[in-house]
N, C-alpha and C positions, 0 to 999 in steps of 0.2 A: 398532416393534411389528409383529410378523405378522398374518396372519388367526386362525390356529390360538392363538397368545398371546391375540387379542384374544377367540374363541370360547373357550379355556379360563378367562377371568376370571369370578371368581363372578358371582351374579345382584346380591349388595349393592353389587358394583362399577359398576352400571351407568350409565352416561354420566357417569364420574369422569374427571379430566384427560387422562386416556392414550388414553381411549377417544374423548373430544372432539377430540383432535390429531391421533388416528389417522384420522378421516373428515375431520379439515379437510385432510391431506395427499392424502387419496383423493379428495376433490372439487377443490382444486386441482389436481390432476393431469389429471383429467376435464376442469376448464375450458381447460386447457391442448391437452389434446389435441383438443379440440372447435375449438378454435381455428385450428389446427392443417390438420385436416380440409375446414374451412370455405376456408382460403385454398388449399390442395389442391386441392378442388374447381372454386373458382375458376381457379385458374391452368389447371388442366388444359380449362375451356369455355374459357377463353381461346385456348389451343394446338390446339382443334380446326380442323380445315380443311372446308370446304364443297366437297367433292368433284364431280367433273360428271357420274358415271354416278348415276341415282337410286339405284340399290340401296345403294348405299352414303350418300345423304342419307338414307336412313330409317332406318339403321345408327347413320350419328353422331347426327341430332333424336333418336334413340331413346336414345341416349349423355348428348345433353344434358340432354333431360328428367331422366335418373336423377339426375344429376348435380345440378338445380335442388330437386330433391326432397331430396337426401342434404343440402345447403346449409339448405334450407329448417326440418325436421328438427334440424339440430346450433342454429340460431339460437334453435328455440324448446327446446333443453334450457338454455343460456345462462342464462335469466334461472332457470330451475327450480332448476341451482347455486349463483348466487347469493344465492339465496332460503333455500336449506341450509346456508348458508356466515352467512348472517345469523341464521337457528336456532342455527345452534353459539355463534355471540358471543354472541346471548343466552341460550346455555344451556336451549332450549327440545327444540334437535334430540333427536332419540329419543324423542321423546315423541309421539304422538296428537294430534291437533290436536282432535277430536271429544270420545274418555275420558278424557284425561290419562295414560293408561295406557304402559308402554315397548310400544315397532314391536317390537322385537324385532334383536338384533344381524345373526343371520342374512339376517334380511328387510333389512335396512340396506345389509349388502354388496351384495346383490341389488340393490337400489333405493335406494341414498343420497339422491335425493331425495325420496324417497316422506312424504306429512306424515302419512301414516294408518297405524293397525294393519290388519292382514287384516279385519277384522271391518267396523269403520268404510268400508275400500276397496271390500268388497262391498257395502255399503250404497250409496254413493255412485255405483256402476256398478250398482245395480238401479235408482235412482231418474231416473240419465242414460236408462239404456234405455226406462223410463216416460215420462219428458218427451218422447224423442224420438217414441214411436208415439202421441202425443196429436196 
């Protein structure tokens, strides 16, 4: 199935078999490539060399921090996939964890892992930004 197949199914279709397979193929592939990334990463701070003119240690530290960050990053979407991936078996994914209500297909592709509607997610990021300036 396409994006455009899976955006053209009606609304009473919503997270029926075709449409549960087609995000469980899409976050597989996610995990996959995350994977992926992650030993990329790695290998590539591995193959750096420690140069003797400074300008160029501030170049590669500069290199590797990006690097430890992009590593750092892929590890914590990991468990967020299989988090989605255990939604789908139980047949909860697409659904709001908050309303009970469909995310919405759209919003899906965009954010396959997302557990919330829009609604809910701005809820959730008004109440972080509160906690945070108390």
């Amino acid at each position: 199935m396409t994006k455009e197949q899976l955006l053209a199914m009606s609304a009473d279709d919503y997270m029926n078999a075709d449409q549960l397979a087609f995000f469980a193929g899409l976050l597989q592939a996610m995990k996959v490539e995350t994977h992926e990334r992650i030993e990329l990463s790695r290998a590539t701070i591995e193959g750096l060399d420690t140069p003797s003119d400074p300008a160029d240690v501030a170049s590669v530290e500069e290199e590797r921090s990006w690097l430890v960050n992009a590593i750092d990053r892929d590890q914590r979407l990991l468990p967020q996939l299989e988090m989605a991936l255990d939604r789908i078996a139980d047949e909860s994914f697409g659904w709001c964890d908050d309303s009970g209500e469909p995310i919405g297909l759209k919003r899906l592709l965009i954010s396959p892992t997302t557990k919330y509607c829009i609604e809910a997610q701005e809820r959730h990021e008004q109440l972080d930004r509160h906690q945070r300036q108390l």
